[in-house]
N, CA, C and O atoms as CSV, one atom per row, in Angstrom:
chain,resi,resn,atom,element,x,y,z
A,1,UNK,N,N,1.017,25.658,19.054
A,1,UNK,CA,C,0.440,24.470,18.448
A,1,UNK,C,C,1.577,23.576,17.939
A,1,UNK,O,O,2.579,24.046,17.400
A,2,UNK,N,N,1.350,22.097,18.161
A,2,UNK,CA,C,2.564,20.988,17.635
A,2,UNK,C,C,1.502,20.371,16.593
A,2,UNK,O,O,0.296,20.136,16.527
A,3,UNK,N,N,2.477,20.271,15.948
A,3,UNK,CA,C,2.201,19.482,14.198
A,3,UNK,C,C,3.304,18.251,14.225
A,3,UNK,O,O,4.526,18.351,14.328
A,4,UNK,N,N,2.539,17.121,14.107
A,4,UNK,CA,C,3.756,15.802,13.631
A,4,UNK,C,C,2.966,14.773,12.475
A,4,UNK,O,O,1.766,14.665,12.223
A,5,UNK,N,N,3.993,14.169,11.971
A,5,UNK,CA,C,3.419,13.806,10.739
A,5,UNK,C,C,3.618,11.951,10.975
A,5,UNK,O,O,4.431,11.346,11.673
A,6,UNK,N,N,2.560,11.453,10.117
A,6,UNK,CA,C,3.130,9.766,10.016
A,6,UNK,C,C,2.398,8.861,8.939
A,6,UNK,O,O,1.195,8.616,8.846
A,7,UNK,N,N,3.642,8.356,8.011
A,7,UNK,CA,C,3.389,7.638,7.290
A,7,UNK,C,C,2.923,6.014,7.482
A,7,UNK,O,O,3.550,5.282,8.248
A,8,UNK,N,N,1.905,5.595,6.803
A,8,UNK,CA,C,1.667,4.163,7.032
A,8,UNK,C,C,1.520,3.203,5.494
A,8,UNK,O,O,0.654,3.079,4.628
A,9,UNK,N,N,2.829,2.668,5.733
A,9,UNK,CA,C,3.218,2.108,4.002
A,9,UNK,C,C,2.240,0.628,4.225
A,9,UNK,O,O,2.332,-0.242,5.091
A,10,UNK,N,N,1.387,0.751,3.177
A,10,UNK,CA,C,0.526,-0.409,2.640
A,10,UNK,C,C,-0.315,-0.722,3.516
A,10,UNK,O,O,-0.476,-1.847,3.990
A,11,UNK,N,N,-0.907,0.271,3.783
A,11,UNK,CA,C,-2.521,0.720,5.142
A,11,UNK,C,C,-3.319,-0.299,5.048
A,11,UNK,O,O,-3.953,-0.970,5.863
A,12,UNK,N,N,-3.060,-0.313,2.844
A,12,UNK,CA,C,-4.537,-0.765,2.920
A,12,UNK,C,C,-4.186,-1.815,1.384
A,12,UNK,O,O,-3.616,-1.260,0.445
A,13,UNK,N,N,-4.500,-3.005,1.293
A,13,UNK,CA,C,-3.669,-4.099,0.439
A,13,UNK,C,C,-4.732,-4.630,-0.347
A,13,UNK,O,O,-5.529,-5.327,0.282
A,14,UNK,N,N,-4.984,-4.445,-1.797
A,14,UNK,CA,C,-6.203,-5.138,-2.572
A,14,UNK,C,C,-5.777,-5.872,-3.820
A,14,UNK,O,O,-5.089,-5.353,-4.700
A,15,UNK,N,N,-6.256,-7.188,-3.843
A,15,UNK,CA,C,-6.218,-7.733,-4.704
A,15,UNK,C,C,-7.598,-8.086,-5.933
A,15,UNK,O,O,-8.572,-8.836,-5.873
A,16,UNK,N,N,-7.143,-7.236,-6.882
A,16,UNK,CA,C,-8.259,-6.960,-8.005
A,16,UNK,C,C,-8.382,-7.957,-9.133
A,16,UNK,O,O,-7.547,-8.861,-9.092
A,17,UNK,N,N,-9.237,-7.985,-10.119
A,17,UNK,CA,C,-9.865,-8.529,-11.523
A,17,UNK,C,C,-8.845,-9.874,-11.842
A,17,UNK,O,O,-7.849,-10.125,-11.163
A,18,UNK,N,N,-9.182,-10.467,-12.704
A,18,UNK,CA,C,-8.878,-12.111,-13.746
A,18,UNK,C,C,-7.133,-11.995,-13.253
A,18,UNK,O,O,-6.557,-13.083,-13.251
A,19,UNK,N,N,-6.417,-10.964,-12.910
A,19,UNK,CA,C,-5.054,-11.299,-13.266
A,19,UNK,C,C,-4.284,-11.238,-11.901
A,19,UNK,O,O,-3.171,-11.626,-11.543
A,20,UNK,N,N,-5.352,-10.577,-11.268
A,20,UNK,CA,C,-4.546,-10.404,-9.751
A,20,UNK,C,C,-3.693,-9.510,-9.383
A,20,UNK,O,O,-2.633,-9.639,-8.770
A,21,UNK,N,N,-4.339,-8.375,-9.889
A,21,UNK,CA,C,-3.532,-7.043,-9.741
A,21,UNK,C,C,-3.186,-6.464,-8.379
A,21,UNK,O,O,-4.169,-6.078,-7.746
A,22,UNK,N,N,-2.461,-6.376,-8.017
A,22,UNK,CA,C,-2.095,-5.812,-6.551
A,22,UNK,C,C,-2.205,-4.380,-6.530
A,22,UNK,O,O,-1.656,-3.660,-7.364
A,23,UNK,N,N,-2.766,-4.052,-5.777
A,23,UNK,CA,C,-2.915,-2.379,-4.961
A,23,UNK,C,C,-2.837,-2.073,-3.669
A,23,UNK,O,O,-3.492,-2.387,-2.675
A,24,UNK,N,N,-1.433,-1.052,-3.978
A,24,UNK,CA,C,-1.160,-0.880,-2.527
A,24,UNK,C,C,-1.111,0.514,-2.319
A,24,UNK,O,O,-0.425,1.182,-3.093
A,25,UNK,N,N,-1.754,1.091,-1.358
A,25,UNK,CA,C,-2.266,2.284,-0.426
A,25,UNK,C,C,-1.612,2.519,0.626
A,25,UNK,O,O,-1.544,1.793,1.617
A,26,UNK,N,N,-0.888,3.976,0.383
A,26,UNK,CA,C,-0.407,4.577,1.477
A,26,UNK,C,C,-0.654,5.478,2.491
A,26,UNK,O,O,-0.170,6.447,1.906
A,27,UNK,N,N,-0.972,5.869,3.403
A,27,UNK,CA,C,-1.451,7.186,4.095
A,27,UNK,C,C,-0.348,7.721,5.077
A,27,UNK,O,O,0.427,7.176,5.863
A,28,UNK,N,N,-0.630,9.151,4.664
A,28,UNK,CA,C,0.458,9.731,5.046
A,28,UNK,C,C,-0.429,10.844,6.179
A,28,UNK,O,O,-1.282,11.549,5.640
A,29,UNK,N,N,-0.302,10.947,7.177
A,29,UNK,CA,C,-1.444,11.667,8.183
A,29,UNK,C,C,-0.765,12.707,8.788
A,29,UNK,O,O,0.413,12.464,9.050
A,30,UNK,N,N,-1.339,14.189,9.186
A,30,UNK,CA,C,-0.948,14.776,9.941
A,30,UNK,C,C,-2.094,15.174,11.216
A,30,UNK,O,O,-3.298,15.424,11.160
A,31,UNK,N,N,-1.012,15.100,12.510
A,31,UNK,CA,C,-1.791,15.770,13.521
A,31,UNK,C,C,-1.437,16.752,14.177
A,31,UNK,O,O,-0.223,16.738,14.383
A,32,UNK,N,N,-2.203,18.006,14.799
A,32,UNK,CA,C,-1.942,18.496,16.048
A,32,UNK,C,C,-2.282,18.438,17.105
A,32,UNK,O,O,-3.068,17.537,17.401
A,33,UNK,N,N,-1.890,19.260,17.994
A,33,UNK,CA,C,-2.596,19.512,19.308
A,33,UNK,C,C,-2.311,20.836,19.677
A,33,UNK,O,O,-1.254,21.376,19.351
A,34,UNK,N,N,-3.261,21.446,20.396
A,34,UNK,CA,C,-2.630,22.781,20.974
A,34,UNK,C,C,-1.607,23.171,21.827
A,34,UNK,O,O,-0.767,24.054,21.655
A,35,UNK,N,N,-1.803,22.241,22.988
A,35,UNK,CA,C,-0.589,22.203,23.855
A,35,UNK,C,C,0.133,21.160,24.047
A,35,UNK,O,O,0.036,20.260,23.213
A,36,UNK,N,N,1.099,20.983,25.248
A,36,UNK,CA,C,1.877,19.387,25.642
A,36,UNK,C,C,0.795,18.056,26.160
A,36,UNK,O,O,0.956,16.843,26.288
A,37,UNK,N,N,-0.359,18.995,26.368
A,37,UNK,CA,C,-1.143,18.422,27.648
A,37,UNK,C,C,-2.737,18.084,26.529
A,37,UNK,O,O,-3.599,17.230,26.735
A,38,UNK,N,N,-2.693,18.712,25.812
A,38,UNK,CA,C,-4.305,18.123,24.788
A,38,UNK,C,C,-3.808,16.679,24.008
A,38,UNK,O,O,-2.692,16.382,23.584
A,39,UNK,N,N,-4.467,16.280,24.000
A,39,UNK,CA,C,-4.664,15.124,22.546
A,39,UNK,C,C,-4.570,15.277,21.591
A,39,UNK,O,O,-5.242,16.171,21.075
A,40,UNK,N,N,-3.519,14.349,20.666
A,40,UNK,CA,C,-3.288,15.262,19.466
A,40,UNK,C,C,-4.765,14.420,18.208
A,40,UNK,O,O,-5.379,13.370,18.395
A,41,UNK,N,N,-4.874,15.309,17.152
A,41,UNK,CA,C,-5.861,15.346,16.902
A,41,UNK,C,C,-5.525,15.073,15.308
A,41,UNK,O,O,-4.526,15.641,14.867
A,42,UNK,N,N,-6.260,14.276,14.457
A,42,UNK,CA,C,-6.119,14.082,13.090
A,42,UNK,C,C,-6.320,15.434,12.501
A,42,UNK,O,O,-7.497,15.797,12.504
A,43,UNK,N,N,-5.431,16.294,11.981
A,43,UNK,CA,C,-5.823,17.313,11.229
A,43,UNK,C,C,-5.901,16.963,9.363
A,43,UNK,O,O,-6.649,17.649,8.667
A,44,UNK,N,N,-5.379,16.281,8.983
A,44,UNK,CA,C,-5.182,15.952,7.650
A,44,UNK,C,C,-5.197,14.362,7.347
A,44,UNK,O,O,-4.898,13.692,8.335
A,45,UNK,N,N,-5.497,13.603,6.130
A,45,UNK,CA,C,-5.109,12.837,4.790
A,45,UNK,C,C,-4.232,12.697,3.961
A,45,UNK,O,O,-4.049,13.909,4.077
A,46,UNK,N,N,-3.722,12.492,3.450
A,46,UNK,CA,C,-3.149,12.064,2.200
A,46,UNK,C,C,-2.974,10.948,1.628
A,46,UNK,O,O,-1.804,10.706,1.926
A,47,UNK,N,N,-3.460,9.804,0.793
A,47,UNK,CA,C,-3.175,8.817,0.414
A,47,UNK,C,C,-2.866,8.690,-1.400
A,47,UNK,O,O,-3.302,9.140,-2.460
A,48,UNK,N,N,-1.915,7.844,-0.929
A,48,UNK,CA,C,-1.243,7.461,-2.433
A,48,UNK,C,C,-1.490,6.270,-2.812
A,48,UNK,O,O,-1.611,5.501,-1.858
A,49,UNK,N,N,-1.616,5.801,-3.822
A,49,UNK,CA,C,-1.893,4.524,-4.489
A,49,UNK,C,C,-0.569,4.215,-5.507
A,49,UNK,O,O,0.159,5.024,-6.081
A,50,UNK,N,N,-0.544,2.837,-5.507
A,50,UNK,CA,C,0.452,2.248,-6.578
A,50,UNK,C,C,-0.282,0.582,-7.117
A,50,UNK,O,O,-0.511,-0.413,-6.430
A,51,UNK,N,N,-0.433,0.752,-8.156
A,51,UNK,CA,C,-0.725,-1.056,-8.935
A,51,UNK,C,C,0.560,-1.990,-9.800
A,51,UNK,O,O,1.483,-1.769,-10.584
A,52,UNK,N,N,0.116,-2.803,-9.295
A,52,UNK,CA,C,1.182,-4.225,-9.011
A,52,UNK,C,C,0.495,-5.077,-10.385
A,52,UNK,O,O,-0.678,-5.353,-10.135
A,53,UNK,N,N,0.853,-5.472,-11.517
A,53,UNK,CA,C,0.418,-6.883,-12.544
A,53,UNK,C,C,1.421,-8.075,-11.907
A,53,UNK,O,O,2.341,-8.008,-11.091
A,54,UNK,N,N,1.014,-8.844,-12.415
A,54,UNK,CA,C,2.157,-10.355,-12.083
A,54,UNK,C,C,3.524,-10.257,-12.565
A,54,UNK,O,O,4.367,-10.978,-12.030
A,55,UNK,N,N,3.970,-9.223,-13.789
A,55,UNK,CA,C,5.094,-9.601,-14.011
A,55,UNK,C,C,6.209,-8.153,-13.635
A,55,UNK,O,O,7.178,-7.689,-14.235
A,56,UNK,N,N,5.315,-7.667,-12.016
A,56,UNK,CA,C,5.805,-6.609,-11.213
A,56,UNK,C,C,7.008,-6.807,-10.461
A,56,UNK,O,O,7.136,-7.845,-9.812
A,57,UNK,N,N,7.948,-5.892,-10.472
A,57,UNK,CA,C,9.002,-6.404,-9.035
A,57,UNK,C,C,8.971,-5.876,-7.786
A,57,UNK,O,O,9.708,-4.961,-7.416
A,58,UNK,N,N,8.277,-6.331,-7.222
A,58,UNK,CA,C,7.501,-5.989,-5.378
A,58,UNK,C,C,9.080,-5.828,-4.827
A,58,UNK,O,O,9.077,-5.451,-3.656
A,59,UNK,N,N,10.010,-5.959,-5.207
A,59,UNK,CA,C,10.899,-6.151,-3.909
A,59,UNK,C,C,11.308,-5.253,-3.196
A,59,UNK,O,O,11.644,-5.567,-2.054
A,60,UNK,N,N,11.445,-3.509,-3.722
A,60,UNK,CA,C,11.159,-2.569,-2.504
A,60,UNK,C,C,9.864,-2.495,-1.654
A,60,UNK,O,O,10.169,-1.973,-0.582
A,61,UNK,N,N,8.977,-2.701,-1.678
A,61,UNK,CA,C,7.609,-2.652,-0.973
A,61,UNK,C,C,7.801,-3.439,0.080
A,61,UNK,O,O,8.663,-4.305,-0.070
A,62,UNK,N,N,7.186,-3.388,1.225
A,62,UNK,CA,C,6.808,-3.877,2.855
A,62,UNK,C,C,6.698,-5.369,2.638
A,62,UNK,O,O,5.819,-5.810,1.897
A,63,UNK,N,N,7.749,-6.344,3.394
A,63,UNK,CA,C,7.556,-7.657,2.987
A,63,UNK,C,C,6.329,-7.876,3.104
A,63,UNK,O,O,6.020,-8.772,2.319
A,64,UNK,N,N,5.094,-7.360,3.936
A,64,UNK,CA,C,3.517,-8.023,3.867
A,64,UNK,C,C,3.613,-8.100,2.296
A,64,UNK,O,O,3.736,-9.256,1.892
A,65,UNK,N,N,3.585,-7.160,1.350
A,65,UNK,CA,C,2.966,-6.670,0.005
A,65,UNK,C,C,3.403,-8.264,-0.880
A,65,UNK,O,O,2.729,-9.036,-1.562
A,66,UNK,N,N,4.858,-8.249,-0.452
A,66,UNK,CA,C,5.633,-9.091,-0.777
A,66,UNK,C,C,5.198,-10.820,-0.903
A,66,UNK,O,O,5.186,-11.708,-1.756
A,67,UNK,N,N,4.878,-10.629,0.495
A,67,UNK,CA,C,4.264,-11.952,0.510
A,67,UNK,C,C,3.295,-12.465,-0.089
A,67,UNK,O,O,3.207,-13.547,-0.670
A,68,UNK,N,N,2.211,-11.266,0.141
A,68,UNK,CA,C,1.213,-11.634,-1.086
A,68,UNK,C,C,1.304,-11.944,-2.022
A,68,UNK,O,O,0.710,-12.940,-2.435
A,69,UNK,N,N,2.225,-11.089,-2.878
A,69,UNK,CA,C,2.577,-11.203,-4.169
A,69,UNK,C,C,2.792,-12.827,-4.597
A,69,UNK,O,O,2.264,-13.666,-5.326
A,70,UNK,N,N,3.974,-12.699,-3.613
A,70,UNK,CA,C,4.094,-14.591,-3.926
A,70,UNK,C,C,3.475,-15.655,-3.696
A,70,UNK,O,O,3.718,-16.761,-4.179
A,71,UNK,N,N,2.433,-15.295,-2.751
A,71,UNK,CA,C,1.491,-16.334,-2.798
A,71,UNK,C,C,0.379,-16.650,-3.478
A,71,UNK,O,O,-0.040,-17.806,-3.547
A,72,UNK,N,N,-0.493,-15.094,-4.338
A,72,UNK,CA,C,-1.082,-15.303,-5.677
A,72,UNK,C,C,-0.178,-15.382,-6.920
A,72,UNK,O,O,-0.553,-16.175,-7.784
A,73,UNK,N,N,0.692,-14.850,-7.098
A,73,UNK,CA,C,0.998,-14.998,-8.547
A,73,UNK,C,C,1.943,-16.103,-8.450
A,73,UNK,O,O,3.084,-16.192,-7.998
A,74,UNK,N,N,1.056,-17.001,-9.060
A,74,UNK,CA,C,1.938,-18.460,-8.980
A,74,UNK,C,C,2.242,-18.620,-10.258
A,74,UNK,O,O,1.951,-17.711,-11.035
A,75,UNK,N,N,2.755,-19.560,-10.638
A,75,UNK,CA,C,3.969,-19.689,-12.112
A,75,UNK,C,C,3.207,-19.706,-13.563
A,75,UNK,O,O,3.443,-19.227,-14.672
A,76,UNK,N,N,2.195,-20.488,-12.994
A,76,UNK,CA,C,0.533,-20.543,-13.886
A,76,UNK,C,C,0.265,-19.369,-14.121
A,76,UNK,O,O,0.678,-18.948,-15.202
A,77,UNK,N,N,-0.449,-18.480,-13.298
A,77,UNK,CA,C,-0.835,-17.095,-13.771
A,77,UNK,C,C,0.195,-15.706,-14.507
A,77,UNK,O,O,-0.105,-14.711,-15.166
A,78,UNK,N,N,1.216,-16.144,-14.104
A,78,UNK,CA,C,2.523,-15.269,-14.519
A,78,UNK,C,C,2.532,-15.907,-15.785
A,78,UNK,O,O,2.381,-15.053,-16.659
A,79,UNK,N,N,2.620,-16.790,-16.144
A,79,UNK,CA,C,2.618,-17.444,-17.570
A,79,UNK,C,C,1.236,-16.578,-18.071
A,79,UNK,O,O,1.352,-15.519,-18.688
A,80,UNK,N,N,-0.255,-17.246,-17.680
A,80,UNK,CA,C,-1.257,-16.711,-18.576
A,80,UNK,C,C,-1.404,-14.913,-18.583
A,80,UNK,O,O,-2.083,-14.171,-19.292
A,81,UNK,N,N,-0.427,-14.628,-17.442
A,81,UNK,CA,C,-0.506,-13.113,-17.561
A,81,UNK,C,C,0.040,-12.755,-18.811
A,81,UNK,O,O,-0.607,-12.250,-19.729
A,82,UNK,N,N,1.255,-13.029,-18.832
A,82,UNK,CA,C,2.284,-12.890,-19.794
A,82,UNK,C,C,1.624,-13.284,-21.336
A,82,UNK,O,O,1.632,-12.294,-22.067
A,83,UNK,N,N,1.021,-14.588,-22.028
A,83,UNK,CA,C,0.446,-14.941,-22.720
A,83,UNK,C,C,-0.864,-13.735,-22.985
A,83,UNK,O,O,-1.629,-13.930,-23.929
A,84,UNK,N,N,-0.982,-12.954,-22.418
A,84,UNK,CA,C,-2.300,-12.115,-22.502
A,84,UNK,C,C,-2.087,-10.929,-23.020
A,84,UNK,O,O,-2.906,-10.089,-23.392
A,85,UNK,N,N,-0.451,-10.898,-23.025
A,85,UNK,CA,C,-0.177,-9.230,-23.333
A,85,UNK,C,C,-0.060,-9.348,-25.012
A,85,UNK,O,O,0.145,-8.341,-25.689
């Protein structure tokens, strides 16, 4: 039996409540197959989560995440974020 593994950074990208919280979802999957010659087959899950506020620093994360970031949290909301704490 072959086992291989694969990560997929920011699967899944949500933008939540009044402040524009970013959430980003990872899945990390494993498959096998029995032989060279079967299809390999989802054997496993794993997903991880991480949350983002406006006055977050995205800059290791997947430029997609990135981009988002900068295109909701505009200078306005980073201010009323900030003003809120």
């Amino acid at each position: 039996m072959e086992v291989k593994s694969e990560t997929i950074k920011a699967e899944r990208i949500e933008i939540q409540d009044s402040c524009k919280a970013v959430f980003v979802h990872d899945a990390d999957y494993i498959f096998q197959r029995e032989s060279e010659d079967a299809p390999w087959i989802q054997a496993a899950c794993n997903y991880t989560h991480r949350a983002y506020r406006p006055d977050a620093d995205v800059s290791a994360e997947p430029q997609e995440v990135q981009d988002i970031c900068n295109a909701i949290w505009t200078d306005k909301l980073k201010k009323e974020y900030a003003d809120s704490l």
